[in-house]
C-alpha positions in Angstrom: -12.7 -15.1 -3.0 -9.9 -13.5 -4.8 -6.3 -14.0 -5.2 -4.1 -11.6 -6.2 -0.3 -11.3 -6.5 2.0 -8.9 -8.4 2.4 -8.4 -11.9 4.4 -5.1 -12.9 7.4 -5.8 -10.9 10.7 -5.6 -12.8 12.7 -4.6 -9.6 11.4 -7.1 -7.3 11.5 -11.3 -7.2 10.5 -13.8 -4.8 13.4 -16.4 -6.0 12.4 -18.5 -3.1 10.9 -19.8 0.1 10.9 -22.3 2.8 11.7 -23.3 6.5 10.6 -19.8 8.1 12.3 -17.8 5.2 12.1 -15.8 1.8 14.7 -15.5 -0.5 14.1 -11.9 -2.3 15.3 -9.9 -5.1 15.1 -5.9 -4.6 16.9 -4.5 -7.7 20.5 -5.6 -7.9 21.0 -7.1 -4.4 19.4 -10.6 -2.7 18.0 -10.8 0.7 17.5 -13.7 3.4 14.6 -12.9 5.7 12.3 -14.4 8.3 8.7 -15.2 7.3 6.3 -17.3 9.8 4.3 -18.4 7.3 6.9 -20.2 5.0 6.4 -23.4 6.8 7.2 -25.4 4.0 10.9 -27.3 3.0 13.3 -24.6 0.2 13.1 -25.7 -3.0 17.3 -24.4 -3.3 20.0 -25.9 -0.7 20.9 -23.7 2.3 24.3 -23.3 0.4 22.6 -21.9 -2.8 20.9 -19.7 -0.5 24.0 -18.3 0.9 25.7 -18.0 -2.4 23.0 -15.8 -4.1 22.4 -13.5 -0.9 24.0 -10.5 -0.6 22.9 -9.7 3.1 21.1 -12.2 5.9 18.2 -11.0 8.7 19.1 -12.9 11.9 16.5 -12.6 14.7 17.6 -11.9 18.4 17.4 -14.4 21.0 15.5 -12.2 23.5 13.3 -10.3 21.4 12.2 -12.3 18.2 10.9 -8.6 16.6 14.4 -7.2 16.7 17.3 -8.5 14.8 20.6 -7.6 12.7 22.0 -7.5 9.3 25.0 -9.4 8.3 26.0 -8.0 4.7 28.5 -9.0 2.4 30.9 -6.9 0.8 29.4 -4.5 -1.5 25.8 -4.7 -0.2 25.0 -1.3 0.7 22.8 -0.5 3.4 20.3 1.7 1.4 19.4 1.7 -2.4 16.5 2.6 -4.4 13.8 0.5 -6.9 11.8 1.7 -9.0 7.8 0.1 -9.9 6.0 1.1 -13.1 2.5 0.8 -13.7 0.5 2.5 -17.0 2.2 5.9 -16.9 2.9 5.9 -13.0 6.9 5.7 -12.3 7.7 5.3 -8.5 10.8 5.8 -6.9 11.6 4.4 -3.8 14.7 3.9 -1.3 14.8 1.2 0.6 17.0 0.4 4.0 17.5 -2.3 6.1 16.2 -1.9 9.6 16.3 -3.8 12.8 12.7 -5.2 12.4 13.7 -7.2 8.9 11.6 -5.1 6.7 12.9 -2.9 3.9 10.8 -0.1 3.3 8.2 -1.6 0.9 5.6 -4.5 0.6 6.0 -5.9 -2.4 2.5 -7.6 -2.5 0.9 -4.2 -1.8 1.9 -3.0 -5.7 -1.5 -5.0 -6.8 -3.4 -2.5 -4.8 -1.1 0.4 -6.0 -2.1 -0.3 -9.6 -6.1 -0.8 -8.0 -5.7 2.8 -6.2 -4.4 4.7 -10.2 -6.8 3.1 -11.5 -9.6 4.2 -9.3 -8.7 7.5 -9.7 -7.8 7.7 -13.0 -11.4 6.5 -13.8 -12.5 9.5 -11.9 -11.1 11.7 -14.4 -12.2 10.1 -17.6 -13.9 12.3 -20.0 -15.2 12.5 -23.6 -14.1 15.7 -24.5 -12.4 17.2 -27.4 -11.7 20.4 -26.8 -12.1 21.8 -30.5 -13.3 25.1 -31.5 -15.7 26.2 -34.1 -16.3 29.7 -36.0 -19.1 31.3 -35.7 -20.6 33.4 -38.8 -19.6 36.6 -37.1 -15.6 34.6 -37.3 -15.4 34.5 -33.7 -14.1 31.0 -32.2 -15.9 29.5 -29.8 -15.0 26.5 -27.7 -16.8 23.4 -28.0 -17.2 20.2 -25.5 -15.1 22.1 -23.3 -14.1 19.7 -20.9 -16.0 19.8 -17.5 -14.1 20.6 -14.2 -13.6 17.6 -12.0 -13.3 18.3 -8.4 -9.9 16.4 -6.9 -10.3 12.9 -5.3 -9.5 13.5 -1.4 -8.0 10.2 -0.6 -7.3 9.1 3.6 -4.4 7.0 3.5 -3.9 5.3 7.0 -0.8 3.2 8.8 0.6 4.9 5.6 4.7 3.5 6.2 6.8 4.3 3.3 4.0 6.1 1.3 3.6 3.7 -1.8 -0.5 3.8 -1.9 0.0 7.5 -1.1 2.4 7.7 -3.8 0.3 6.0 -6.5 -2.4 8.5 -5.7 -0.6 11.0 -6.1 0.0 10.0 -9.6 -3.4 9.4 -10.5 -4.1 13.3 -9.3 -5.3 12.8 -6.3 -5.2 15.0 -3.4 -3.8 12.8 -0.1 -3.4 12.8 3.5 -0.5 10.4 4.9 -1.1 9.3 8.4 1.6 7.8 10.4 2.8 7.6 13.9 6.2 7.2 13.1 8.4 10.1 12.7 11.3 8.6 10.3 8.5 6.1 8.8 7.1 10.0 7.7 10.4 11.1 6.5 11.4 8.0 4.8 7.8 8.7 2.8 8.7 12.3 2.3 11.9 11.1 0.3 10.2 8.8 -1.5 8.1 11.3 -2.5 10.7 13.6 -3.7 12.8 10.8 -5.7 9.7 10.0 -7.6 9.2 13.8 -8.9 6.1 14.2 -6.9 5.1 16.9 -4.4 1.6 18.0 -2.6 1.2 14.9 0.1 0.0 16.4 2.8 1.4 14.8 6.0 0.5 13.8 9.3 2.7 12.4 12.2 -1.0 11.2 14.2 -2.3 8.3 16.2 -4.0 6.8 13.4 -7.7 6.7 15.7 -7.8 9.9 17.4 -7.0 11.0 13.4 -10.2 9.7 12.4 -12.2 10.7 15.4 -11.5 14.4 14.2 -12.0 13.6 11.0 -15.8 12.6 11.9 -16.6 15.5 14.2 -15.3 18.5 11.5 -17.3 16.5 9.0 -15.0 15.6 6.5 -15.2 13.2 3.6 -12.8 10.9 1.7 -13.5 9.6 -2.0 -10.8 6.7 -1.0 -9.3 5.6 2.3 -6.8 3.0 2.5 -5.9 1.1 5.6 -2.8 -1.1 6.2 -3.0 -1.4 9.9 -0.2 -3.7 11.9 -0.9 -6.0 14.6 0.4 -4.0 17.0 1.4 -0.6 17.2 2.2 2.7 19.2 0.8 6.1 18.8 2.8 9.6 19.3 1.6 9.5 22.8 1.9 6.0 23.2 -1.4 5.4 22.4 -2.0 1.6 21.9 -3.3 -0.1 18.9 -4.0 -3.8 19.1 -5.7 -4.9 16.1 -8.5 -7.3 17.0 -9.0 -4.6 19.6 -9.4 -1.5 17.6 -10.0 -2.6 13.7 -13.7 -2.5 14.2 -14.2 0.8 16.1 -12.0 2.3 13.1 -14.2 0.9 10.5 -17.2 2.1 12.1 -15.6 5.4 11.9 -14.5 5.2 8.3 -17.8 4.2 7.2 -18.7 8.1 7.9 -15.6 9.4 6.2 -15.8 7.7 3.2 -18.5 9.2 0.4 -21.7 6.9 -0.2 -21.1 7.7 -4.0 -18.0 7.8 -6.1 -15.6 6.1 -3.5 -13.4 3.2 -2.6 -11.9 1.7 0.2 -9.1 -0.8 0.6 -8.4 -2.9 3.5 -5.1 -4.9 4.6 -4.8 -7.3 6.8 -1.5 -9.2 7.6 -1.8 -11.0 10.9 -1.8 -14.8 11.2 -4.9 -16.1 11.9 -7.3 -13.2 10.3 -9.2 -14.7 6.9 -10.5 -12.9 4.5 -13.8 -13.2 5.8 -12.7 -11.2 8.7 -12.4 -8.4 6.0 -15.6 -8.9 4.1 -17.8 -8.8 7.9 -15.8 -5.6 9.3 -16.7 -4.2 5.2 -20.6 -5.4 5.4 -21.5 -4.5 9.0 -19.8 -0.7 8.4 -20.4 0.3 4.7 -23.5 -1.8 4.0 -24.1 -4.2 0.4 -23.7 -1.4 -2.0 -21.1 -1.2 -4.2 -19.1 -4.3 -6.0 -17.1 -6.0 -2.9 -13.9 -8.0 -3.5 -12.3 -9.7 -0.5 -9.4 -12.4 -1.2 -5.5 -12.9 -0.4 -2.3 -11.4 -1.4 0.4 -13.5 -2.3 3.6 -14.0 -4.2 4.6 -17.1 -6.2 8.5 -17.8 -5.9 10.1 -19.2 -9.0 9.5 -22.3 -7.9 5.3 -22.0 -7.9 5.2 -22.2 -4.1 2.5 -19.0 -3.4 3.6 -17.1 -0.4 0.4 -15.7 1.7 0.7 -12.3 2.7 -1.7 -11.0 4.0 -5.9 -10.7 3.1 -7.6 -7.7 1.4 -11.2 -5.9 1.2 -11.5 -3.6 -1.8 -15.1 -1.6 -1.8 -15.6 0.1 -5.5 -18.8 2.4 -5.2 -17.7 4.4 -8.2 -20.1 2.9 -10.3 -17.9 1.8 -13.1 
C-alpha cells in the first residue's frame, strides 16, 4: 500500500487544515474551504485563518453541496497556475464555483507526472540517426529511428482536463469524456493556455461512452478514470458510484490493451479503501502487470496528511 502526495507543485500549498476545513494556496491568492475529512483541531487560530485568506467557501443551509464565495478586495474570481513536471508546462485557469471546487485537484498532479511518464517510456529509443558513406559516396542513413504508433489514451469523468493535458504532452493521442458542457469548455481553455491542441472531445454519459467503445472494438493503451460519487449524464442518465464502478470496469477491461498499457483509477468517496480499488483491478484485468493501489494525500505545513482520495495504477508496459 502506497502513499503518494505531490511533489512538483510551486503554484499550489496546503498551509493548513482542521475542523472540516483546508486552508489552500493557488498561486498568489489563499482559500478557505470545506473538507469532511479534516476532522482534526487547526494547527493556526480561526483569526490567522481569516487574515491570510483572500476569499471564504460557506456552505448553504438547505443544500450542503451548494454554497457561495465571500471575497476580499482584490481576489479575483478567475486566475490561472501553472504545474511543471520534466519538460511538461501546464497552464490552467481556475474559478470559483458554487460547489467549493476550483478547477483542479491538486493531489491528482502525482498521477499527471505517472501518466508523462508512461507515455514518454513508450517513446524511448536508441537511435542515432547518423549517416554513413558508402564507397560509391552516397549517404545512407543508419539506425534510423523506428516509427512508433501514437498511444490512444481514454480519459474518463475528465473535469478540467489535467490528466488529459499531461498526455498530451507526453504525445499521446486523447479522448476527453465529460458530461458537462462548461466542465468541457473550461478543459478546452486549459488546453489552449498551455500551447496545446489535438484533444479530441466528447460531451458523453461516461457508460453508454464505453459501451460503444466495446461494440466498434476499440482499444486504449491508457484509460484514466476519476469518477464522482454521484453524477448526471447529458440525458440525465444517473451514475451512482457503488452502483456503476464495477460494470464500468468490466467494460474497460476490454478497452484497454493486454500489452503495452496502463490504467489509473480514482476514487474519492468516504468510506471506499484502497482495497476497493485493488478487487474492482483484480477481478477485471487479471494479475498481470505490476499493480500499485494506495492513497493520495497532502501534508499541510504543519505535517497533518490530508486523505484525498485512493488510487489503482495498472503498468503492463513491461518497463
Amino acid at each position: 500500500m502506497k502513499l503518494l502526495h505531490p511533489s512538483n507543485w510551486t503554484d499550489y500549498e496546503l498551509i493548513d487544515s482542521g475542523e472540516f476545513e483546508k486552508l489552500e494556496r493557488f498561486g498568489n491568492y489563499i482559500l478557505t474551504r470545506p473538507e469532511p475529512q479534516a476532522v482534526w483541531s487547526k494547527s493556526l487560530s480561526s483569526g490567522e485563518w481569516e487574515k491570510l485568506s483572500h476569499a471564504f467557501f460557506r456552505k448553504e443551509k438547505n443544500d450542503p453541496e451548494k454554497g457561495k464565495w465571500f471575497l476580499k478586495k482584490g481576489m479575483p474570481e478567475q486566475w490561472f497556475i501553472e504545474y511543471r513536471y520534466k519538460e511538461m508546462r501546464l497552464k490552467m485557469r481556475l474559478g470559483l464555483t458554487g460547489f467549493k471546487h476550483v478547477g483542479v485537484f491538486p493531489e491528482q498532479s502525482e498521477n499527471w507526472d505517472y501518466i508523462y511518464d508512461q507515455i514518454k517510456s513508450h517513446y524511448q529509443i536508441n537511435a542515432s540517426g547518423k549517416t554513413q558513406n558508402t564507397e560509391q559516396g552516397d549517404k545512407i542513413e543508419k539506425d534510423r529511428p523506428a516509427q512508433v504508433e501514437k498511444q490512444r489514451i481514454l480519459n474518463l469523468f475528465a473535469y478540467t482536463g489535467g490528466a488529459s493535458l499531461a498526455a498530451i504532452a507526453a504525445g499521446a493521442d486523447v479522448i476527453h469524456v465529460d458530461s458537462v458542457k462548461p466542465v468541457l469548455t473550461w478543459a478546452r481553455e486549459n488546453m489552449e493556455a498551455s500551447g496545446m491542441s489535438g484533444i479530441r472531445w466528447m460531451f458523453e454519459d461516461a457508460l453508454k461512452f464505453v459501451q460503444r467503445e466495446v461494440r466498434r472494438g476499440n482499444t486504449y493503451h491508457g484509460i484514466i478514470l476519476d469518477p464522482p460519487a454521484y453524477g448526471r449524464g447529458p440525458d440525465g442518465e444517473k451514475w451512482v458510484l457503488e452502483d456503476s464502478i464495477n460494470e464500468m470496469m468490466r467494460l474497460c477491461s476490454q478497452l484497454l490493451m493486454p500489452e503495452k498499457s496502463f490504467l489509473i483509477l480514482n476514487l474519492y468517496s468516504i468510506g471506499f479503501s484502497a482495497l476497493i480499488a485493488e478487487n474492482l483491478v483484480k477481478s477485471h484485468f487479471g494479475t498481470s502487470g505490476n499493480l500499485e493501489i494506495g492513497e493520495l494525500y497532502i501534508p499541510d505545513k504543519y505535517a497533518k496528511k490530508l486523505p484525498l482520495g485512493v488510487f489503482a495504477r495498472l503498468d503492463r508496459c513491461g518497463k
